[in-house]
C-alpha positions as CSV (number, residue, x, y, z in Angstrom):
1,X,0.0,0.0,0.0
2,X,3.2,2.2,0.5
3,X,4.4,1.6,-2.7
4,X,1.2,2.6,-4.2
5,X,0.9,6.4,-2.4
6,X,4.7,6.3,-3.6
7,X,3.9,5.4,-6.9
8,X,0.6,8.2,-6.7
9,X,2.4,11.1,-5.8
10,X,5.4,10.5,-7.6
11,X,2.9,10.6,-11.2
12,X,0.9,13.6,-9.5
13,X,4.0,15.9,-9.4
14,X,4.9,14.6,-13.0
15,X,1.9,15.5,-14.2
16,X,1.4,19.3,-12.3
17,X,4.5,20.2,-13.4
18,X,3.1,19.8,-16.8
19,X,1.0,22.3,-17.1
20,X,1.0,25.9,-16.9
21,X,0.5,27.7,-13.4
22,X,-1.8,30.0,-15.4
23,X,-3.9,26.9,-16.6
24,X,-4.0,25.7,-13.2
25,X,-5.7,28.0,-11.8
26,X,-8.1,28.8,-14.3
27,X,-9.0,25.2,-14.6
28,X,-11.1,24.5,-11.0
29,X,-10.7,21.2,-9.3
30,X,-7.7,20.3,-11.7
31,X,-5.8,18.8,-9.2
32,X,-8.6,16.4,-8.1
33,X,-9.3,15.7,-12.5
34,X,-5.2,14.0,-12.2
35,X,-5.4,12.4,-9.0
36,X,-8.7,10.6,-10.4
37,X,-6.9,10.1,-13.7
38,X,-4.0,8.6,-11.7
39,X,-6.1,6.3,-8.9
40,X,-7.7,4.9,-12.3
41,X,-4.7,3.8,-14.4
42,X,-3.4,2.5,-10.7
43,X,-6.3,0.3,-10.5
44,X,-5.6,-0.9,-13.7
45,X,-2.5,-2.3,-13.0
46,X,0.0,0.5,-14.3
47,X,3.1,1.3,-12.5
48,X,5.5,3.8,-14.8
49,X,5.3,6.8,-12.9
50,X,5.6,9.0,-16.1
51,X,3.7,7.0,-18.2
52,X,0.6,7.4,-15.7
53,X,1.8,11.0,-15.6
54,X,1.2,11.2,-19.1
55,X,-1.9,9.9,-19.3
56,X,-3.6,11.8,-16.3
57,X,-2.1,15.4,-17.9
58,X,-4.1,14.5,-21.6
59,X,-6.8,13.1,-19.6
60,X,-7.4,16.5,-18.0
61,X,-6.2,18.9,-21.1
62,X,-7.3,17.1,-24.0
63,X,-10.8,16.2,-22.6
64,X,-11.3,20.3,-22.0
65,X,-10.9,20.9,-25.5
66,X,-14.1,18.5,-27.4
């Protein structure tokens, strides 16, 4: 279970650092969009840091733009 809040915040600070300061706080409850992006692709089995990273940041940006 360690491993996994390891694991969590590691790809949440991946991702944040991502994207733009200015984007994050015009975009409210960002910051709980990744961590549900990132609990997901956990449950799911996946354990690259920056490849759950990945995902979580065009989870959040790319869904904003359809």
């Amino acid at each position: 279970m360690e491993q996994r809040a390891v694991l969590c915040s590691a790809a949440y600070r991946l991702a944040i650092e991502q994207i733009p300061a200015l984007q994050i706080r015009e975009m409210p409850g960002i910051s709980l969009r990744i961590h549900t992006s990132i609990r997901r692709q956990l449950k799911a089995g996946e354990t690259d840091p920056s490849r759950i990273a990945f995902e979580a940041v065009k989870d959040v940006l790319v869904s904003d733009t359809h």
